[in-house]
N, C-alpha and C positions, 0 to 999 in steps of 0.2 A: 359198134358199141351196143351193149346190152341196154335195154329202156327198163326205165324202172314206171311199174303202174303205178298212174293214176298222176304221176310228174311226167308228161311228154316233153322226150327231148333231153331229159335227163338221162348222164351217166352211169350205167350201173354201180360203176365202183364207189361213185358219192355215199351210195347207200351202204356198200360193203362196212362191216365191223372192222376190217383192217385200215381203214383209213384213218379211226380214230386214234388207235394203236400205232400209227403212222406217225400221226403229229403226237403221240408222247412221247416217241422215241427222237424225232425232229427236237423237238421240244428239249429235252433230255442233250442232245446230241449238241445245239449251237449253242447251248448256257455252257457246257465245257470245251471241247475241240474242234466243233466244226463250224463253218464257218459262211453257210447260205442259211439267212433266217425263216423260220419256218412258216412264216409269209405267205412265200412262195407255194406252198399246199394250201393254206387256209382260204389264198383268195380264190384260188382254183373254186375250192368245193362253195364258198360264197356265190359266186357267180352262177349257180344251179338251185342252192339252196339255201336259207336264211335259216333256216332253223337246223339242217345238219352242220353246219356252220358255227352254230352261235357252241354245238355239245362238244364240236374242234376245238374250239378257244378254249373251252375249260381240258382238255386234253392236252394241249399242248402248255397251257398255262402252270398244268401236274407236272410236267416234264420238264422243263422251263426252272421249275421251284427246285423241282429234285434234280436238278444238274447244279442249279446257282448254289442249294444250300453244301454239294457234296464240293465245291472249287472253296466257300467260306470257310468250312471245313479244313482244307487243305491248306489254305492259305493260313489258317490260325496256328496250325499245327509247322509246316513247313514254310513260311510267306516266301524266301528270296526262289526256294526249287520251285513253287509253284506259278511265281513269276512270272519265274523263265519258261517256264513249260506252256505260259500261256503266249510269251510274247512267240512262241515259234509255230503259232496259228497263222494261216495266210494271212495279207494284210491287216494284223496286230501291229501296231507301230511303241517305240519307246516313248513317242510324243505324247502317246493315249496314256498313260502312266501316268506320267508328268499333270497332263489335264486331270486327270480322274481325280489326282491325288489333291491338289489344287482344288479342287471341286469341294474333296471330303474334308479339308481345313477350313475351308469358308463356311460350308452350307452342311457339314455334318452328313447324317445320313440323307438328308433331305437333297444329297445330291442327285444320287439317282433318281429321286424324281426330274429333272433338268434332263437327264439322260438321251430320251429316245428319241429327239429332234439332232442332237449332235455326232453321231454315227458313228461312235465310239461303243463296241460290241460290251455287252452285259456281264460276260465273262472279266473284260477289266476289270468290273463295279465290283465283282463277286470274289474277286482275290486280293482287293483291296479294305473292302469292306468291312472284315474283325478289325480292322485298328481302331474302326468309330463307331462303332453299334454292337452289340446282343446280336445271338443269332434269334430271337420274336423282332428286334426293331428290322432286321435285314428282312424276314420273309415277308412283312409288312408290305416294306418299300420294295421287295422283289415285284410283289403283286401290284402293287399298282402302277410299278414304273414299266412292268411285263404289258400290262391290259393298257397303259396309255400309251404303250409301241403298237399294239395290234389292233388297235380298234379304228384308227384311220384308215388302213389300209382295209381293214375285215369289213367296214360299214359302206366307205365306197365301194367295193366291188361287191357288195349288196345290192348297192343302190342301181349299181349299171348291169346287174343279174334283171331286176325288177324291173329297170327302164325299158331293157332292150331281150325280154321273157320270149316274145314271141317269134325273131329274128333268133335265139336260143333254141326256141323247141324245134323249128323248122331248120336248124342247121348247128346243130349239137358239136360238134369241132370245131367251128369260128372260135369259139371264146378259148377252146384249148391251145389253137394257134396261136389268137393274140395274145394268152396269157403268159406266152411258151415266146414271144419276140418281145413282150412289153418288159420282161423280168431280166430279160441276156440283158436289152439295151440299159435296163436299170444301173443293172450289177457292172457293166464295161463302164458305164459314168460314173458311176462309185467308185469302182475299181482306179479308172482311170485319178482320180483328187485327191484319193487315201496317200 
């Protein structure tokens, strides 16, 4: 691994320009068809640095927006094709639908706020969403239901960047490994309840 001066220990590529470009297109990528959130990059580069980190989040948050607002979009225009185009995402379930839409009669757009604790992907929110908001009230509630998904995960693995900096500098692939077993086993537990 290339060292970047004056961060020992650190990954070259945390510094790379393309990593930002990384999570917008990640960003971009799991608000419409894909379906591993982009998480998985941001806590990476967390874990090295706090502050290339915090310029990821606003990267991926761009990406994120302009996926969500282009599925609103679609959903306004087409709702039942875009649907169905979302429901044949990996584990997309018909149940999430049923919820989401439950959600959006109760609690209006204020649903998606509720959103990123229930594990029910954002793309739902985002095809369902013209039936109950403006697309200003949706990028609203994109935005903050986006940053209150990412910021638990982005601030912990800050925290454990910070705690454990010098076990980091002194052995720069520990954290790539465990970040690389902690995310399979996430996702097979996930995977597994969906």
């Amino acid at each position: 691994m290339e060292p970047v001066i004056g961060n020992p220990g650190t990954p070259g590529f945390i510094q790379r320009p393309w990593i930002l470009w990384a999570g917008l297109l990640w960003g971009f990528a799991e608000a419409t068809l894909f379906f591993i959130v982009p998480d998985v990059l941001l806590t990476l580069v967390a874990l090295y640095s706090f502050r290339r980190s915090a310029k990821l989040v606003a990267f991926i948050l761009l990406g994120a927006l302009t996926g969500g607002t282009l599925m609103f979009c679609l959903a306004r225009t087409n709702p039942e094709r875009t649907q169905r185009l979302v429901s044949h995402v990996p584990f997309v379930s018909a149940a999430m639908f049923t919820k989401t839409q439950a959600g959006f009669e109760r609690d209006g757009i204020w649903a998606m706020a509720r959103a990123p604790g229930n594990g029910i992907p954002y793309k739902v929110y985002c095809v369902q969403a013209s039936h109950y908001a403006g697309w200003p009230a949706f990028i609203a509630m994109s935005a903050l239901a986006r940053l209150e998904r990412f910021a638990p995960f982005w601030l912990f693995s800050s925290l454990l960047g910070f705690a454990f900096r010098r076990t980091i500098q002194r052995r720069p692939w520990l954290p790539i490994v465990a970040h690389v077993c902690l995310w399979t086993l996430g996702y097979a537990w996930y995977w597994s309840v969906i």
